[in-house]
C-alpha positions as CSV (number, residue, x, y, z in Angstrom):
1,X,-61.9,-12.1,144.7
2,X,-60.0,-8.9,144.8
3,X,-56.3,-8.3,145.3
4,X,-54.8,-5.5,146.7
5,X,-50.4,-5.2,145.8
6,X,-48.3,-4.0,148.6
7,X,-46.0,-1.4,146.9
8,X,-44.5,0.8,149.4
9,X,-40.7,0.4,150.8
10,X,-37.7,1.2,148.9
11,X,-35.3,-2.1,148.9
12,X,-32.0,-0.4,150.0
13,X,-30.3,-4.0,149.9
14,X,-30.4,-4.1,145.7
15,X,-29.1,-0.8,145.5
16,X,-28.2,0.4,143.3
17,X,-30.9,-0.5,140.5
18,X,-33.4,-0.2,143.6
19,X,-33.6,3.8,144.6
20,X,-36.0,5.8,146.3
21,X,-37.8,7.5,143.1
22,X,-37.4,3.7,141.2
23,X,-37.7,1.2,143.8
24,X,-37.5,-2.8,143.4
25,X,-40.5,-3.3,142.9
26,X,-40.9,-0.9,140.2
27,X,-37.6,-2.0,138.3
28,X,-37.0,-5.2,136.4
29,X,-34.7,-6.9,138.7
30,X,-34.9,-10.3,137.6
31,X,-34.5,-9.2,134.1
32,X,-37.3,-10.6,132.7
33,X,-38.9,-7.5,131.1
34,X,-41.4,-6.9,133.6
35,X,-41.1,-4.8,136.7
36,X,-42.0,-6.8,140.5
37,X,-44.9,-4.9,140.4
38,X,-45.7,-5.7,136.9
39,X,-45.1,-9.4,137.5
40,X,-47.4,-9.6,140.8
41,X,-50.3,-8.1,138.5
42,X,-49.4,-10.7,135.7
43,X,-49.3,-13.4,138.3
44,X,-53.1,-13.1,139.3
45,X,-54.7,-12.9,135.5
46,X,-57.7,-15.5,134.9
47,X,-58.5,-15.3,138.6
48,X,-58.4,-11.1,139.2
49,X,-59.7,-9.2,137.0
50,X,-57.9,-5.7,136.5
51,X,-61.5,-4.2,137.4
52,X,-61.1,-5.9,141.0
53,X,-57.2,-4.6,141.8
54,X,-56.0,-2.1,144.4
55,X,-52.0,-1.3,144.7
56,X,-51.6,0.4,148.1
57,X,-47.9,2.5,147.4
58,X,-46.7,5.8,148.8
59,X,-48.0,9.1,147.0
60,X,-44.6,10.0,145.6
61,X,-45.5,6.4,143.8
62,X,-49.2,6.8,142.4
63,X,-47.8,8.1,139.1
64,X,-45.8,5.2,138.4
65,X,-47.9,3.0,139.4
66,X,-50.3,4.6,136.8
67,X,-47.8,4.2,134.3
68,X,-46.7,0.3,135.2
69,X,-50.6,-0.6,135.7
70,X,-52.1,1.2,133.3
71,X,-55.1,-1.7,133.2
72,X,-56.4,-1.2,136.2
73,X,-58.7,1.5,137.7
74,X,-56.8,4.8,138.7
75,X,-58.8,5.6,141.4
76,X,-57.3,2.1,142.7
77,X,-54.2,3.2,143.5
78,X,-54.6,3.9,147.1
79,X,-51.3,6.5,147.8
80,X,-50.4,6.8,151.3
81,X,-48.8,9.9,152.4
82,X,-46.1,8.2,154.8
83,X,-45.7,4.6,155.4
84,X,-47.2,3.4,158.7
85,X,-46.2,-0.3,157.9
86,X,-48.8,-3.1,156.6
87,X,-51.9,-2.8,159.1
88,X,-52.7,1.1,158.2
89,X,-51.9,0.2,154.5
90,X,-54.1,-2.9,154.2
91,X,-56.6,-1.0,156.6
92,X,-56.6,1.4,153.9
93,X,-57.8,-1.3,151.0
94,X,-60.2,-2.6,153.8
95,X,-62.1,0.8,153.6
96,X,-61.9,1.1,150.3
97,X,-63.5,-1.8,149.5
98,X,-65.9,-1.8,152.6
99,X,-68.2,1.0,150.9
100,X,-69.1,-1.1,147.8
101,X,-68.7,-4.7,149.2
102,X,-68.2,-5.3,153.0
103,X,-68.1,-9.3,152.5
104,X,-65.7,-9.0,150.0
105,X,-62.5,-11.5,149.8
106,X,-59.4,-9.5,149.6
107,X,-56.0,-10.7,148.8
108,X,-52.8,-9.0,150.2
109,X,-49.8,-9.3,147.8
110,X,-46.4,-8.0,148.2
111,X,-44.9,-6.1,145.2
112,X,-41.5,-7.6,145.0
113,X,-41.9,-11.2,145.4
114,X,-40.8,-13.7,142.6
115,X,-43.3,-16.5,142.2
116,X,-42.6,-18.7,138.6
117,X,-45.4,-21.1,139.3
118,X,-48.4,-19.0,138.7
119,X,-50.7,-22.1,138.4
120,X,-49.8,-23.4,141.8
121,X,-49.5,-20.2,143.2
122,X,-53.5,-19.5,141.5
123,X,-54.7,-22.8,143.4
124,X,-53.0,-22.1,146.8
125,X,-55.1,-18.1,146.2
126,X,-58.1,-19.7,145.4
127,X,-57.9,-22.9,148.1
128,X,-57.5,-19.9,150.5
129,X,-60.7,-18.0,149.3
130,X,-62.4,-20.5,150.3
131,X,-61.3,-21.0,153.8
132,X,-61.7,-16.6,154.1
133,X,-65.7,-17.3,153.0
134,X,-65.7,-19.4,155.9
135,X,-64.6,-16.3,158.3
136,X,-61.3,-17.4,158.7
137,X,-58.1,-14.9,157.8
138,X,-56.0,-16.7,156.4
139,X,-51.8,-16.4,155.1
140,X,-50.0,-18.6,152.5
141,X,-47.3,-20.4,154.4
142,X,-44.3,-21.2,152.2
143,X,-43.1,-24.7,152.3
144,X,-39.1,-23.7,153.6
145,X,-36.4,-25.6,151.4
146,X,-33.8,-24.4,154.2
147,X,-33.2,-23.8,157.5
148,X,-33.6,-19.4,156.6
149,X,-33.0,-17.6,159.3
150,X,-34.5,-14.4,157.7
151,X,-38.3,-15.0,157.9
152,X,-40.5,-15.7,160.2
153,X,-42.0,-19.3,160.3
154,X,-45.8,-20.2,160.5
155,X,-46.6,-23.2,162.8
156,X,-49.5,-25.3,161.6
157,X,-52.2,-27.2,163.6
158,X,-54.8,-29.4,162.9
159,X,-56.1,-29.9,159.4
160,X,-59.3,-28.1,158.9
161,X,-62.6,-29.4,157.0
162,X,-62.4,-27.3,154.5
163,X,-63.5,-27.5,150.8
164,X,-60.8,-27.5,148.0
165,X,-58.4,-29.6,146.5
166,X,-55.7,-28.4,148.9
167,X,-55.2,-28.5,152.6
168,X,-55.8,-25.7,154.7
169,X,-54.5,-25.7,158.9
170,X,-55.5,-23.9,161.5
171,X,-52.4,-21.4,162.8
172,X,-50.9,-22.6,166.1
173,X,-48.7,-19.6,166.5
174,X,-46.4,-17.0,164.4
175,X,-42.8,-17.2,165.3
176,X,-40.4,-14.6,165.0
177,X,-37.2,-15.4,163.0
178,X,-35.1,-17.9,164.6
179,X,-31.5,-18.5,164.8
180,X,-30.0,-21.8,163.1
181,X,-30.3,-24.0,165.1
182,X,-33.9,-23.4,166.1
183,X,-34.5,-23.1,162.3
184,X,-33.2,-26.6,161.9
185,X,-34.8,-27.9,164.5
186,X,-38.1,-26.8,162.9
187,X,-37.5,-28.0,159.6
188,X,-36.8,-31.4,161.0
189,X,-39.4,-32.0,163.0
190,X,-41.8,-30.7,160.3
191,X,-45.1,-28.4,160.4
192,X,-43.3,-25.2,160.1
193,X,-43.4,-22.9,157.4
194,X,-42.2,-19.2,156.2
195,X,-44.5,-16.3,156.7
196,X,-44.4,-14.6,153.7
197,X,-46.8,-12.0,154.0
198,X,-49.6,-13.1,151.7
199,X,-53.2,-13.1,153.4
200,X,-56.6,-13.7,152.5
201,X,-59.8,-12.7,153.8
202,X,-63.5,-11.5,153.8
203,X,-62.9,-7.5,154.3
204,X,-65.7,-7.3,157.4
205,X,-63.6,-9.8,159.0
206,X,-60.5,-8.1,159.0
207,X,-62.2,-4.7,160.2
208,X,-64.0,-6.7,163.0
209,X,-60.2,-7.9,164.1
210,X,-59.1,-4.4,163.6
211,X,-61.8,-2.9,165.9
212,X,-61.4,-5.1,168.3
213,X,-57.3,-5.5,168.4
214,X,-56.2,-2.0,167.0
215,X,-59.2,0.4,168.0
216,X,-57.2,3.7,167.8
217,X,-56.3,2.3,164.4
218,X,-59.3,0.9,163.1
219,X,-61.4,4.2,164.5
220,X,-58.7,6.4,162.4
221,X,-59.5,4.4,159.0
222,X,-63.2,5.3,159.4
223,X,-62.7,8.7,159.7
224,X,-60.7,8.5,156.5
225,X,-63.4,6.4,155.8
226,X,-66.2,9.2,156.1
227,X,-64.6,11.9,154.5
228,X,-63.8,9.4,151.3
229,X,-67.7,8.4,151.0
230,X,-68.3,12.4,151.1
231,X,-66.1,13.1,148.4
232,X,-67.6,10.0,146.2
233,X,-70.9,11.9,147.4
234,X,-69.8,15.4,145.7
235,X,-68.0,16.9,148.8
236,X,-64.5,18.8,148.2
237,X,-61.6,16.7,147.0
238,X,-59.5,18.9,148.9
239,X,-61.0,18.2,152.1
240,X,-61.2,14.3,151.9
241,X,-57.1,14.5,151.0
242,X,-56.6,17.2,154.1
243,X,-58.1,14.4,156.3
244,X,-56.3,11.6,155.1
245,X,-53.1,13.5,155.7
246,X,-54.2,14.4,159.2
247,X,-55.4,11.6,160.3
248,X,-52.4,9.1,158.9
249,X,-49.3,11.2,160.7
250,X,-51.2,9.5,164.1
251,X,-51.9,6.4,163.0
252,X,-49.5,3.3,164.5
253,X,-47.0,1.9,162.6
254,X,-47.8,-1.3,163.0
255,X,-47.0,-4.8,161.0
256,X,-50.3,-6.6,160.5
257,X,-48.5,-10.4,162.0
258,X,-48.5,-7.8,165.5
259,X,-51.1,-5.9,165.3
260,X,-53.3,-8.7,163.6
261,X,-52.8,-12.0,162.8
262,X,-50.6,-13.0,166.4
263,X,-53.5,-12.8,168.0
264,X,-56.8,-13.1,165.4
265,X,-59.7,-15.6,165.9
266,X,-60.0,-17.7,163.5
267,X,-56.3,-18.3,161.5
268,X,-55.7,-20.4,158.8
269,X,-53.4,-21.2,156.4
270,X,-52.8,-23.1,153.0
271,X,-49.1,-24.4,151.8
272,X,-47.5,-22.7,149.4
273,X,-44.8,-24.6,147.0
274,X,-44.2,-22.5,144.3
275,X,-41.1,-21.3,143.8
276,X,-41.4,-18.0,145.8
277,X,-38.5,-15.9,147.1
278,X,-39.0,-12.7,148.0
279,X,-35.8,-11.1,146.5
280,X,-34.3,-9.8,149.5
281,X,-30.8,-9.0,148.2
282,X,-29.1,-9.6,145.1
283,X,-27.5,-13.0,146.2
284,X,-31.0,-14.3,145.5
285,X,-31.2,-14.3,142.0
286,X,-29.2,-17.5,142.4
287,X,-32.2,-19.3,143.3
288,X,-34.1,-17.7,141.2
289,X,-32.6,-17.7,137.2
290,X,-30.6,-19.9,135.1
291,X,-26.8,-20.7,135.7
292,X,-24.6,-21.0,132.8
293,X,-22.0,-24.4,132.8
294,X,-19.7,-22.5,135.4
295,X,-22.7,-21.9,138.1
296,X,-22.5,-17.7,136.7
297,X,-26.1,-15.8,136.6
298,X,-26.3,-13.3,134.0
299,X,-29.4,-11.6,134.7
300,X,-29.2,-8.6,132.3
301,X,-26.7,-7.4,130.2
302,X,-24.1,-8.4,127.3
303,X,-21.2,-9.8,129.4
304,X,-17.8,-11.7,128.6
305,X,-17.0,-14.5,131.2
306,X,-13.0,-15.9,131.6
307,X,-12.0,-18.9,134.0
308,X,-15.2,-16.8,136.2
309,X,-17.3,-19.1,138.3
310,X,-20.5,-18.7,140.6
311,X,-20.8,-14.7,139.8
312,X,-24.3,-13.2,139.9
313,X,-24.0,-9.9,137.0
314,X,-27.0,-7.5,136.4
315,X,-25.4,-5.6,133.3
316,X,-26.5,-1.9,131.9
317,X,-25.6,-0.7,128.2
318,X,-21.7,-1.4,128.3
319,X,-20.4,-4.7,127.9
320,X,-19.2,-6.1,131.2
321,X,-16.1,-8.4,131.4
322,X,-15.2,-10.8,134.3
323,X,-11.5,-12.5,134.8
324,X,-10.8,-15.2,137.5
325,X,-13.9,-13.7,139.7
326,X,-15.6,-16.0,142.0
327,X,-18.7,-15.6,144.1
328,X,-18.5,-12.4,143.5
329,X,-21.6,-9.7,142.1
330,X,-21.4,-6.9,140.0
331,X,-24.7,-5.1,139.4
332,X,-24.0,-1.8,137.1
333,X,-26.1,1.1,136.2
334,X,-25.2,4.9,134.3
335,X,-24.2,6.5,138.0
336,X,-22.9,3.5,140.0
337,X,-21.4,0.2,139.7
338,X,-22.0,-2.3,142.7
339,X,-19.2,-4.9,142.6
340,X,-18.7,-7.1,146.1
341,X,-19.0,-10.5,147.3
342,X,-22.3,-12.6,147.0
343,X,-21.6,-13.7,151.1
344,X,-21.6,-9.8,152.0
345,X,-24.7,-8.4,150.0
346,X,-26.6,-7.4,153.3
347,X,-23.7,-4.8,153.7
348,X,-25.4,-3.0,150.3
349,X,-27.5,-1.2,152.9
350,X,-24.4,-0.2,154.5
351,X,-23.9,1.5,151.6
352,X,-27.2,3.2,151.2
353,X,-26.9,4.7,154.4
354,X,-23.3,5.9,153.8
355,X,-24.2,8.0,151.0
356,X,-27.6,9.1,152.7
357,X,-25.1,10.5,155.7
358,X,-22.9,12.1,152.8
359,X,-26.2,13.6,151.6
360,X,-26.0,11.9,148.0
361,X,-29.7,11.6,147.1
362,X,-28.4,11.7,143.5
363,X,-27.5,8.2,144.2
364,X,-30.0,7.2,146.8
C-alpha cells in the first residue's frame, strides 16, 4: 500500500498557532511533540513504508514538508502551485503513481486529523485494502459518538463478502451535513456514519472514475502527466514545472465526495472507531487530551489554575495564570494571545479575516 498526506489548507479556526507560513498541520497543536503532519506519517509505520509516501501540500509548503518528513523521498512531495481542492490534489498522487505502478492501492490521509488508536486505525487501512483490490474505492466512515452537525454522514448498505477480519458495506449515498435534528434522527436509527475524508483505492480505478466523471479534469492531469514522464526521461525541468503551472490555474476546484465518490461505481466503506477528530477548532482538544480534577486542558505550557474550571490553555514560554475562568480558552503565542469562550471558537475565523481586511499578514 501507499499513502499519500493531504497537506494543503491553512486552519484559520486555531489561529493563532495555525498561520499561513505555519499551518495546523505543520504545528504541534495537541502538544504532543509532533506536528499533525508528523503524527499522520507516525500513524501509518509497520504498514507504509516511508519509501511508499506522497504528501500533496501547496509549493510555499514543500520545504517544510522536507524538513517535518525528512524520511521520506523528496521527490514525493507533490507541491501544488494553488489549491484546487481534493480531486486535482489526489488526481495529482494518481499520476504520480500511475507511471511506476498503475494497480497500485493508494491511501488518502488528511494532515490534521488526531487518531490515538493507531492499531485500530492500521486494521480499518488494511480491511479497506482489501476491498480497493477488489475494484472498489473505498472511505473509512467514522462511527459518530454525537449527533455533529459539522460533517457529512456516510449511509451504509448491505454487508459485502469481503475478506478481512472487519466488515466492509457497500455506500448507499453521501449526505451533506445535516441540521440536529436530522443528525439525531440518523444516529438513532443507526447505519450512518461521518465522512471523514479518508479513501482507499487501486490508482487505475480512481483515474477510470476520473475520466469518466471529471474528463476536463482527468485530461488536464495527463498532460501534467506527459510532461512529468519527459522530465524523468531527461527533458527540461523548467518546462515540466511551466506546464504544471499552466495547466493547474484551469483545473476545477472540485471536492473528490462531488466530483467523485457521490456518484462512483463501486463504493465501499469500512467502520472506523478509533478515536478520530479532526481538530476543527480549539474547543476540540476537549475530546481529545487529559482533564485535570477541575475538567481544565492544559495542552502546552507551564500554567497556574485558581477556583478555574473546564478551560482549554495552549501556553507559550511565559507562565500563564487563570482566576475564577470558566469554559473559557486562552491559546498564547510571542505576537498574539487568543483568549475567548470555548462555545464561540468558530468566531476565531472572524478574527482571521478581520486582520486579513486590516492587511496584518504579520499576524495572519
Amino acid at each position: 500500500m501507499y499513502a499519500a498526506i493531504l497537506a494543503g489548507g491553512v486552519g484559520t479556526r486555531l489561529w493563532p498557532r495555525s498561520r499561513q507560513a505555519n499551518p495546523k498541520q505543520f504545528s504541534d497543536i495537541t502538544g504532543a511533540g509532533r506536528t499533525m503532519i508528523q503524527a499522520t506519517a507516525d500513524r501509518l509505520a509497520g504498514l507504509v513504508p516511508p519509501a511508499q509516501l506522497y504528501v500533496v501540500t501547496g509549493s510555499r509548503y514543500a520545504n517544510l514538508t522536507a524538513d517535518q518528513l525528512p524520511e521520506m523521498p523528496a521527490a514525493h512531495i507533490l507541491a501544488e502551485p494553488s489549491g484546487r481542492n481534493t480531486a486535482p490534489a489526489i488526481g495529482l498522487a494518481c499520476i504520480a503513481l500511475q507511471r511506476q505502478d498503475p494497480g497500485a492501492v493508494l491511501a488518502i490521509l488528511p494532515a490534521d486529523h488526531v487518531i490515538p488508536d493507531r492499531a485500530s486505525f492500521q486494521a480499518a487501512l488494511a480491511q479497506a485494502e482489501q476491498a480497493a483490490q477488489d475494484g472498489f474505492l473505498v472511505t473509512l466512515g467514522i462511527t459518530p459518538t454525537l449527533p455533529h452537525t459539522g460533517y457529512g454522514y456516510i449511509k451504509a448498505g448491505k454487508n459485502l463478502d469481503v475478506a478481512g477480519k472487519l466488515p466492509v458495506f457497500r455506500v448507499d449515498r453521501f449526505l451533506e451535513k445535516p441540521n440536529l435534528a436530522t443528525a439525531r434522527t440518523f444516529l438513532n436509527d443507526g447505519g450512518y456514519f461521518w465522512n471523514g475524508g479518508i479513501f482507499v483505492f487501486r490508482v487505475d480505478r480512481m483515474l477510470e472514475e476520473m475520466a469518466r466523471q471529471l474528463p476536463e479534469l482527468y485530461a488536464g492531469l495527463q498532460t501534467i502527466a506527459a510532461a512529468q514522464a519527459a522530465q524523468e526521461n531527461g527533458a527540461d525541468a523548467a518546462e515540466a514545472e511551466r506546464v504544471l503551472r499552466e495547466v493547474w490555474g484551469g483545473l476545477e476546484s472540485i471536492s473528490i465526495d462531488y466530483g467523485i465518490m457521490e456518484g462512483a461505481k463501486q463504493v465501499a466503506m469500512v467502520p472506523l472507531e478509533a478515536g478520530w477528530n479532526d481538530v476543527g477548532s480549539w474547543d476540540a482538544l476537549d475530546d481529545i487530551l487529559p482533564k485535570d480534577a477541575h475538567d481544565n486542558v492544559i495542552a502546552r505550557g507551564d500554567v497556574l489554575l485558581l477556583d478555574s474550571q473546564r478551560n482549554i490553555i495552549y501556553g507559550g514560554d511565559r507562565t500563564i495564570a487563570l482566576i475564577g475562568l470558566e469554559d473559557m480558552v486562552v491559546v498564547d503565542t510571542p505576537d498574539a494571545l487568543l483568549i475567548g469562550h470555548k462555545k464561540q471558537m468558530q468566531k476565531v475565523k472572524q478574527v482571521v479575516e478581520s486582520l486579513q481586511e486590516q492587511q496584518r499578514d504579520d499576524l495572519c
